[in-house]
N, C-alpha and C positions, 0 to 999 in steps of 0.2 A: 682378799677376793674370795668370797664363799664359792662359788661356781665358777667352771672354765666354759670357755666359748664352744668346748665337746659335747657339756650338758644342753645349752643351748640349740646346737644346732640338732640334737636327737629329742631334744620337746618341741623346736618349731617342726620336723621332718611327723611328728607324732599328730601334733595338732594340723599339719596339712593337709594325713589321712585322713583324719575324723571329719577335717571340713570338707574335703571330697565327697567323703562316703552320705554326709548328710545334705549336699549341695545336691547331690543324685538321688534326694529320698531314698535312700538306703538304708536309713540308719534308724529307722524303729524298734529294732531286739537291743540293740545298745542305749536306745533312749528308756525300752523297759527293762532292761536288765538294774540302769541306773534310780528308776523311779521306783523300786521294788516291787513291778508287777510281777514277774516271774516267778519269785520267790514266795511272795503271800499274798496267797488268792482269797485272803480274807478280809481283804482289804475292800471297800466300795467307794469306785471315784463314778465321777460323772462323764459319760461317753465324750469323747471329741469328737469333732466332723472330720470326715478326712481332709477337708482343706486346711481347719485348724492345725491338723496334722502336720499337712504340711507347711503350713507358714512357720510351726517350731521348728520344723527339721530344717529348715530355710535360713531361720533366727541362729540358729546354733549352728550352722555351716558358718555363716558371715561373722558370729565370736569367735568361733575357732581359726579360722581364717587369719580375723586381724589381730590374734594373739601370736599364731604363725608368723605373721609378717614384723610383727615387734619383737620375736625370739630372733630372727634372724637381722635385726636390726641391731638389737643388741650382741648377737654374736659377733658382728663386723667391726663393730665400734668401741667395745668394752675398755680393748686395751688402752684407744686410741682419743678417747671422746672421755673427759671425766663427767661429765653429765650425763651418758647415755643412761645408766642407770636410772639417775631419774626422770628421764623424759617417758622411760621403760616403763617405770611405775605408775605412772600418770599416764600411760595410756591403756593401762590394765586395767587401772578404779575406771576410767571413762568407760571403756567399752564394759564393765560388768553393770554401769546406772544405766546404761543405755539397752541393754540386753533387758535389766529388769523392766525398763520404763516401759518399753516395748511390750514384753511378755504380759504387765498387769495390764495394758491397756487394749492391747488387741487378742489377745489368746483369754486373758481371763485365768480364771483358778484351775 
């Protein structure tokens, strides 16, 4: 067993913040700190609308959320379920195609 169900449950409690914070559009310094606008202002992207805005902060609430929800799935079940792992795994690749499928088709670049 690489991880205990300790680490789990303080990356689901981690990603339950984040999905809060961007579920309340909160989370724009964190989404630029991430995108490196902060840091290199010499960079040139193309403005978003703020609705754009917020349908990322939206998109990324509801991934961090249902990664949340699978950390703590897996923390209940590990010892107990020898599959949970991979039902875990498989539902990490789904929500990251669906996140991307998402982001290219309605947010754009």
């Amino acid at each position: 067993m690489l991880f205990t169900s300790t680490f789990d449950w303080i990356f689901a409690a981690i990603m339950l913040a984040l999905a809060i914070v961007f579920l309340l559009g909160k989370g724009g310094k964190i989404l630029d700190a991430f995108s490196g606008k902060s840091t290199n202002s010499m960079r040139v992207e193309k403005k978003k609308s703020p609705e754009q805005q917020a349908r990322y902060q939206r998109i990324m609430g509801i991934f961090c959320l249902i990664l949340a929800i699978d950390e703590m799935f897996l923390a209940l079940t590990m010892d107990y379920l020898t599959w949970a792992p991979y039902v875990s795994i498989a539902v990490v690749i789904a929500d990251l195609i669906l996140f991307v499928v998402y982001v290219k088709k309605y947010i754009g670049n």
